[in-house]
TIROFI-394059 format. One record per residue (C-alpha): residue number from 1; residue in one letter; x, y, z. Coordinates in Angstrom, 1 decimal, decimal comma. Each point is the difference from the previous one (the first is absolute). Example, Ala and Ser with C-alpha at 12.3 -4.5 7.8 and 13.67 -1.06 7.14 Angstrom:
i=1 aa=A east=12,3 north=-4,5 up=7,8
i=2 aa=S east=1,4 north=3,4 up=-0,7
***
This chain:
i=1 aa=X east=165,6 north=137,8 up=72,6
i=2 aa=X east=2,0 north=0,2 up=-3,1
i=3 aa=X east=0,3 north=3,2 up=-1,9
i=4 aa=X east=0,7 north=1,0 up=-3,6
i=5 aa=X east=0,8 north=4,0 up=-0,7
i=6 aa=X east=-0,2 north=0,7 up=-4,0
i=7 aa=X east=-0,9 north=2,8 up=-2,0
i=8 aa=X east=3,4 north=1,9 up=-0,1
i=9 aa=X east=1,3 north=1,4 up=-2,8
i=10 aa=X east=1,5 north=3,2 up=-2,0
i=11 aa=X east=-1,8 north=3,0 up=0,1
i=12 aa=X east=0,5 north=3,8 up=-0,6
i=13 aa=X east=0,1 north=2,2 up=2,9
i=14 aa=X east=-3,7 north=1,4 up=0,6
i=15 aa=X east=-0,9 north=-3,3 up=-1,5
i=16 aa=X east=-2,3 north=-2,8 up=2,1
i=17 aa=X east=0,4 north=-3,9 up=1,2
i=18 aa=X east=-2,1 north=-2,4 up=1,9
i=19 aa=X east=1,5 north=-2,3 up=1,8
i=20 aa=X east=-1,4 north=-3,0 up=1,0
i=21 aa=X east=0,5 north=-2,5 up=3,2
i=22 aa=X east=-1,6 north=-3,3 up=-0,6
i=23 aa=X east=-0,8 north=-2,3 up=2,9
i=24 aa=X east=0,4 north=-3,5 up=0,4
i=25 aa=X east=-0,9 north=-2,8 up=2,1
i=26 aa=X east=-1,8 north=1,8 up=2,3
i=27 aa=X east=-2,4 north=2,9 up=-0,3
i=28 aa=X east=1,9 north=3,2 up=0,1
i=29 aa=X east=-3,2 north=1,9 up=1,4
i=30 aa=X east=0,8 north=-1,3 up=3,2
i=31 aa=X east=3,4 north=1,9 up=0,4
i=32 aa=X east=1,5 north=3,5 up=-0,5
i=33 aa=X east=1,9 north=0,5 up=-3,1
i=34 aa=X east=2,7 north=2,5 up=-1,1
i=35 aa=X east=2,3 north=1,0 up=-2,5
i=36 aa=X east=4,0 north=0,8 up=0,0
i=37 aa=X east=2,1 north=0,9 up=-2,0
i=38 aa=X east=4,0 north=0,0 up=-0,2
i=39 aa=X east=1,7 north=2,6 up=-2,7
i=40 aa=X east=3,5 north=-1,1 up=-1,0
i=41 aa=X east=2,6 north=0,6 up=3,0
i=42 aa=X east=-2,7 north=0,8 up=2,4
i=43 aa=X east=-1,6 north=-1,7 up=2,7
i=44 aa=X east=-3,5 north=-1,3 up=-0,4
i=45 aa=X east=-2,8 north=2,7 up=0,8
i=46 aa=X east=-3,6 north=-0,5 up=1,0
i=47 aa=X east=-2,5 north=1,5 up=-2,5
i=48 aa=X east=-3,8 north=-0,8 up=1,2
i=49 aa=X east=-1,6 north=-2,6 up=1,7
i=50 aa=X east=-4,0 north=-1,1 up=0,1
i=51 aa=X east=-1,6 north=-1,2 up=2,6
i=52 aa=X east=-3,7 north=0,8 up=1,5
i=53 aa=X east=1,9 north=3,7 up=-1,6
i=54 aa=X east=2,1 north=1,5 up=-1,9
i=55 aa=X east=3,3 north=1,3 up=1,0
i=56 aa=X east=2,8 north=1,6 up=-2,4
i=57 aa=X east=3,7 north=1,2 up=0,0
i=58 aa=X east=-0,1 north=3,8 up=-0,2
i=59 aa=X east=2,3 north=-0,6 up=-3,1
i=60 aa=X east=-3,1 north=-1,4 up=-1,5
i=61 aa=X east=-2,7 north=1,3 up=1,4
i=62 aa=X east=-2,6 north=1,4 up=-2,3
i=63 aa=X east=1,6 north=-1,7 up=-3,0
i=64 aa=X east=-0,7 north=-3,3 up=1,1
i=65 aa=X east=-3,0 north=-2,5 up=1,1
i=66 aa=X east=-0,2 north=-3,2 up=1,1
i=67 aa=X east=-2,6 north=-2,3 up=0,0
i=68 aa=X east=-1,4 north=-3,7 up=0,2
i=69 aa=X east=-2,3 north=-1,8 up=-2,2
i=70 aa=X east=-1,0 north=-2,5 up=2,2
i=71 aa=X east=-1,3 north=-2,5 up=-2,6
i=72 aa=X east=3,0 north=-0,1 up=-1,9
i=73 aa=X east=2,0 north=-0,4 up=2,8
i=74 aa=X east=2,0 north=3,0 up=-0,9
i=75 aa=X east=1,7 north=3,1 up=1,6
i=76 aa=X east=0,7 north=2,7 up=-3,0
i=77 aa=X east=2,0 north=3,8 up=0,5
i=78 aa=X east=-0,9 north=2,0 up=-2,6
i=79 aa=X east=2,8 north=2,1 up=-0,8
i=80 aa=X east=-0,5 north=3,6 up=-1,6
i=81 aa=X east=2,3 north=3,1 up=-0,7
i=82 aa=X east=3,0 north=-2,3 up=0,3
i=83 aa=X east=3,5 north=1,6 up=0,6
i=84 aa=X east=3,3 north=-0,7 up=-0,7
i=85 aa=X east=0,4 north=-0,8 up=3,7
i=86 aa=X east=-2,2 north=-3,4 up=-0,4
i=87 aa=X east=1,8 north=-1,7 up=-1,5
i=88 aa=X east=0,6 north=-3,1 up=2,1
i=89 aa=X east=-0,5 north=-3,7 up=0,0
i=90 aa=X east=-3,6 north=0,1 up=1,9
i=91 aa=X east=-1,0 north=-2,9 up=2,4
i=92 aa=X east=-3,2 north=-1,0 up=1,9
i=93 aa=X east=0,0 north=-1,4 up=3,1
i=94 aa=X east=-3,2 north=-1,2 up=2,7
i=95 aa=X east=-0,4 north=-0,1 up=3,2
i=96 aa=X east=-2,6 north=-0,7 up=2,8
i=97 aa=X east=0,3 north=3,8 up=1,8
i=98 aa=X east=0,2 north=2,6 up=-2,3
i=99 aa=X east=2,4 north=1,9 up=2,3
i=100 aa=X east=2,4 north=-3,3 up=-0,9
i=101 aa=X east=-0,2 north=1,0 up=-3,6
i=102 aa=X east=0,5 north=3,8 up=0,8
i=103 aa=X east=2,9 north=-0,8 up=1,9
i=104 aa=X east=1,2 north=-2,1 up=-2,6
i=105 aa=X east=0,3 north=-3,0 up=2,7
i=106 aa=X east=-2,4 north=-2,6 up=-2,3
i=107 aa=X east=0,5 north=-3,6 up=-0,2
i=108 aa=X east=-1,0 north=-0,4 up=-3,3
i=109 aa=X east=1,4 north=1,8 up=-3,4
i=110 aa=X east=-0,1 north=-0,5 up=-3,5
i=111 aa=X east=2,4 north=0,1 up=-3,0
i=112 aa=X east=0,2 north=3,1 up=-1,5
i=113 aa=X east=-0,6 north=2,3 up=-3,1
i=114 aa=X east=2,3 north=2,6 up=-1,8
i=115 aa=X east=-1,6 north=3,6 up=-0,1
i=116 aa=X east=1,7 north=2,1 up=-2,4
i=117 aa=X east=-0,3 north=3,5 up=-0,7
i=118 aa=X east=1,7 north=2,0 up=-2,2
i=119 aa=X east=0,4 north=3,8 up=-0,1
***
């Protein structure tokens, strides 16, 4: 499965963003999705991943959702009271086990998208 992460951009902290992971080739229903993200100088970090659930980073948790729309073949993470903090370059990724994608062990990734947010 291919994947395309867009939606990025600049926003003021306490601002929102969607982001949006568009499959390819294959129907992304069928696997676990999930969303990184790497901040300048820092390793990449998991964020949330969907799979028959929902499961978050506690440094996102309540500020963020995922979801699927099936039909469009599309995993989205809406993005509200953004900080400072999240600003990274954001990446989805899919796997077959969601506990892959947790674990950040997925065989398939996507480009990414610039989150910036200013203070």
């Amino acid at each position: 499965v291919q994947l395309q992460a867009f939606g990025g951009g600049l926003v003021q902290a306490g601002g929102s963003l969607r982001l949006s992971c568009a499959g390819s080739g294959r129907t992304l229903s069928n696997y676990a999705v999930g969303w990184f993200r790497q901040a300048p100088g820092k390793e990449r970090e998991y964020v949330s991943a969907i799979g028959l659930s929902q499961y978050y980073a506690d440094s996102v948790k309540g500020r963020f959702t995922i979801s699927r729309d099936n039909a469009r073949n599309t995993v989205y993470l809406q993005m509200n009271g953004l900080k400072p903090e999240d600003t990274a370059v954001y990446y989805c990724a899919a796997d077959a086990a969601v506990r892959n994608v947790v674990a950040g062990t997925v065989n398939y990734w996507g480009r990414g998208t610039l989150v910036t947010v200013s203070s």
